[in-house]
N, C-alpha and C positions, 0 to 999 in steps of 0.2 A: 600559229595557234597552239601545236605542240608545247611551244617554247614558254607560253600566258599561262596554258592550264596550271604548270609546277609554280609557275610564279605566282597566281592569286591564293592557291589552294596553299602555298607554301607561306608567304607574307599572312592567311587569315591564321591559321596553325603557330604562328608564331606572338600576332597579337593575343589569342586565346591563353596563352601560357604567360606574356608577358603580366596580363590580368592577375592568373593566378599564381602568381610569382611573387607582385606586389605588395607591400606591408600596407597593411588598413590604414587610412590616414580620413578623419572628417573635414579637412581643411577645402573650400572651394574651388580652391585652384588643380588638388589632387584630383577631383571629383570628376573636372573640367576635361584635364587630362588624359581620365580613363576612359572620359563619355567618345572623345576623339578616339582612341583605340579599337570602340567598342564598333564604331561605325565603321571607320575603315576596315575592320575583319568583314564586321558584315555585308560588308556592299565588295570586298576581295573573295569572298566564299561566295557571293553572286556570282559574280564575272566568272569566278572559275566555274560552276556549273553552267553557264552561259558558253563557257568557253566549251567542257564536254557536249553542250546539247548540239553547238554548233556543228562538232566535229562527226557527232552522230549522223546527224543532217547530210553531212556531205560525204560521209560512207556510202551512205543507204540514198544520194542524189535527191533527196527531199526538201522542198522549202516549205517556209512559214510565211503566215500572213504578217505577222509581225517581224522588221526587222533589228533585225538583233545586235547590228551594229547600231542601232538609234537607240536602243537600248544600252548599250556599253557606255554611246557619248553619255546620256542621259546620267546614269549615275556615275559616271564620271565627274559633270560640273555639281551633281550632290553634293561628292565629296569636298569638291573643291570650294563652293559657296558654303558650306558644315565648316571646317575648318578655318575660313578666315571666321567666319563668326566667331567663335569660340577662340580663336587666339585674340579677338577682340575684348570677349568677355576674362580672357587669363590676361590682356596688359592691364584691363581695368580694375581686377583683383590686385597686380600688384603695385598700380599706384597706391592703391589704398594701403596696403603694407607699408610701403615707401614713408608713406603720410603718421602711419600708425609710428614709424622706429622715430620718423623726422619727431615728434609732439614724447617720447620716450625719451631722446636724447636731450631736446629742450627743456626737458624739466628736469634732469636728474640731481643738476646744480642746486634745483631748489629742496631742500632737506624737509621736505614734507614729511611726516611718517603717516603708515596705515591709517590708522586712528582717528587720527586727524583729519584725512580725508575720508574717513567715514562720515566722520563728525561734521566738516563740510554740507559733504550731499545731502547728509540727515537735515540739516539747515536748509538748504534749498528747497527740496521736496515741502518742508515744513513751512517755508515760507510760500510758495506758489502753491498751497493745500488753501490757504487761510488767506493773504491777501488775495491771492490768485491775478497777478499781474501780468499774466502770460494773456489775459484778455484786452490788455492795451496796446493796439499797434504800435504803440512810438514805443516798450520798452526795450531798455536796453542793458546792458552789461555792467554799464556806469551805477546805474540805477540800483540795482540786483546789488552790488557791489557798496555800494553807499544804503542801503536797506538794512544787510547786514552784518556792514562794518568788516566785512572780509576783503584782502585786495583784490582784485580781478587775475591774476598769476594763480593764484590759490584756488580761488573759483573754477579757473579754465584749465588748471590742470586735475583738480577731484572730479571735473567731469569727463574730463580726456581720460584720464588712466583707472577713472573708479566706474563710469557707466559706458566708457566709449564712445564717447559722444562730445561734440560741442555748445558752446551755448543754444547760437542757433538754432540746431537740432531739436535739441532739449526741450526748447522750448515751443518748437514750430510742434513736435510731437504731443506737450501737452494742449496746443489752441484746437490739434485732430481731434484728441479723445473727448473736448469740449462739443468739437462740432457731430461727433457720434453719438453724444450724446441729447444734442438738441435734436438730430435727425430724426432720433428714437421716440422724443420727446413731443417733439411737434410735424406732425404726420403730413400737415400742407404747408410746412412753410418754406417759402422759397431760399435755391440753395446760398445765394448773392449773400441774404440778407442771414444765413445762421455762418457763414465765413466771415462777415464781419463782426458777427456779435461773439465769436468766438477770437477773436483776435488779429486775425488777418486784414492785409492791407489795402488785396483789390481779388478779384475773381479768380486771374491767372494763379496766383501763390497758393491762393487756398485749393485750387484744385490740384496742383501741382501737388504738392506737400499731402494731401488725400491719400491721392493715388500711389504717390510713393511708399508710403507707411500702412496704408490700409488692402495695398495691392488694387482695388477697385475705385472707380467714382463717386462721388457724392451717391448720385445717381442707382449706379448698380447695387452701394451698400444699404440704400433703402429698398429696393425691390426685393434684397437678400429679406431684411428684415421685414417684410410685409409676407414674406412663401413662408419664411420661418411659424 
């Protein structure tokens, strides 16, 4: 026990510094990182007081109803179910990195400039304002592409490097802001039937793609909007 107390109290002292040591960074995977840090101090400065109360305990021959080894496992597998999470949540960040250089490196051959891909998006945007095609399940890239006379390479990379985003995306995001807006719109209608009028192909996608972009369900985003 001697040997635990210098060790948790030593290990939390060390992540505390390590925090404030570190240059600011907004990036997810930094964020990820520190939240790991931040836990493991805190649940190491436990154990070390855990570790002194114990030792207090068995100066003074006193026990507790509570035992304080079941306590030590306990946050023990904390820490250890915390950290695979989150080293889950940092490989899933850097696939996405991964993803981000991969669609960076594949277009760079293509001498698109700024401009141009502003020019693009301004198109896009302008066409799904006004036809508004994102409300027909069957469209596609080809379509979008043959609409307005732009190649599909050109398309997919002014949405890749100019909004971050791919087609799909794009446009699964604009059939959401359709269906947020018919939610808003029409107060009893059922959700089946405003996921298909907004675009979508069966119940699963539409709810998927909701909850993804909106953080909540069809569901929760109308009771939002009825407390409101």
């Amino acid at each position: 026990m001697l040997l635990l107390m210098p060790s948790f109290l030593g290990y939390s002292i060390y992540c505390l510094k390590y925090i404030r040591s570190s240059q600011p960074d907004n990036t997810r995977i930094f964020n990820l990182k520190i939240s790991i840090v931040k836990v493991i101090g805190s649940v190491y400065c436990s154990l070390g007081i855990l570790t002194v109360l114990g030792l207090v305990l068995l100066a003074f021959n006193m026990e507790m109803k509570i035992n304080l080894r079941f306590v030590y496992y306990c946050l023990m597998l904390f820490i250890f179910i915390y950290v695979i999470h989150i080293r889950f949540a940092i490989f899933f960040e850097i696939q996405k990195l991964v993803i981000e250089l991969k669609n960076e490196e594949k277009y760079k051959n293509y001498e698109l400039k700024s401009d141009e891909m502003n020019e693009i998006v301004n198109a896009i945007q302008s066409y799904f304002k006004t036809k508004k095609g994102h409300l027909d399940s069957e469209f596609n890239l080809d379509k979008l592409s043959s609409d307005l006379n732009i190649s599909k390479v050109k398309i997919t990379q002014a949405l890749n490097i100019e909004l971050k985003t791919n087609f799909y995306q794009y446009i699964n995001s604009l059939r959401v802001e359709e269906a947020k807006r018919l939610i808003d719109k029409k107060q009893d209608a059922n959700f089946v039937t405003i996921g298909y009028e907004s675009g979508f192909k069966n119940k699963s996608t539409f709810y998927k793609y909701f909850k993804q972009i909106t953080g909540a369900t069809p569901s929760d985003y109308k009771k939002v909007l009825e407390e409101a």
